[in-house]
N, C-alpha and C positions, 0 to 999 in steps of 0.2 A: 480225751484226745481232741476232739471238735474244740473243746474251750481251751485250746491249747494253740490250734489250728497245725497239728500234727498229725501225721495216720497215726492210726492204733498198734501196728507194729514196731515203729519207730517210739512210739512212749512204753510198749513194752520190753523192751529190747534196752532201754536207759533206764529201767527199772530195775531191770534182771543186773547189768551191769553197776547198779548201785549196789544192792543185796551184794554180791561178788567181790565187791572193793571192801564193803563194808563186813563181810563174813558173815554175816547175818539175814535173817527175814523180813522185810519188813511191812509185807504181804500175804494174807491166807488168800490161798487160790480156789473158789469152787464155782456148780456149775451155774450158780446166780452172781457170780461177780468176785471184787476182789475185796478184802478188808483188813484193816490195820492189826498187825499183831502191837502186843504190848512196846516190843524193842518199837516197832511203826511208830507208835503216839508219842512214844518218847523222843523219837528222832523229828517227827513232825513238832514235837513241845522247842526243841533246838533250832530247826530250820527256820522256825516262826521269830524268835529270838534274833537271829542272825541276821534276816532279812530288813527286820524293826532297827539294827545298828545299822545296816549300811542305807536304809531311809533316811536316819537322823545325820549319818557323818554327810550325806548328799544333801539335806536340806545346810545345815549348817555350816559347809563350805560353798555350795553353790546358791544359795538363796531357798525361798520360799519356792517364786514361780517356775522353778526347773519340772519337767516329769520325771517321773520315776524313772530309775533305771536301775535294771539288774547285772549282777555280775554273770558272762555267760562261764560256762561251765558243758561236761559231759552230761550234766544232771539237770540242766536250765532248765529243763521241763518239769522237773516234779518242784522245783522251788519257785514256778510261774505257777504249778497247779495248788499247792499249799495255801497261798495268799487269799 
């Protein structure tokens, strides 16, 4: 959440409501932390995917020296935290 510069409720709470959209888990919950289930890796193997497209359609419409920019979404936080 700090490398996010979000509180930590607000990135769990966009978590919970991804899992929820998506029917799925994409998180074990215990009392040292959080970790990727299997459906997680795979979704994280996609999200990374996706992100690497819209770096190239943005480098190769707008130039080299643009920065990065993300598409926002309900989710922008876990696809800013993937990266």
């Amino acid at each position: 959440a700090g490398a996010l510069h979000v509180s930590q409720p607000s990135l769990s709470i966009a978590i919970r409501n991804l899992e929820k959209e998506l029917g799925r888990s994409l998180f074990e919950r215990g009392p040292g932390g959080m970790t990727l289930t299997l459906d997680g890796l795979e979704f994280l193997g996609y999200a990374r995917q996706l992100l690497q497209q819209v770096d190239a359609i943005t480098h190769k419409y707008k130039g080299e020296d643009t920065e990065k920019k993300h598409f926002s979404q309900s989710t922008s936080f876990i696809f800013a935290w993937i990266q």
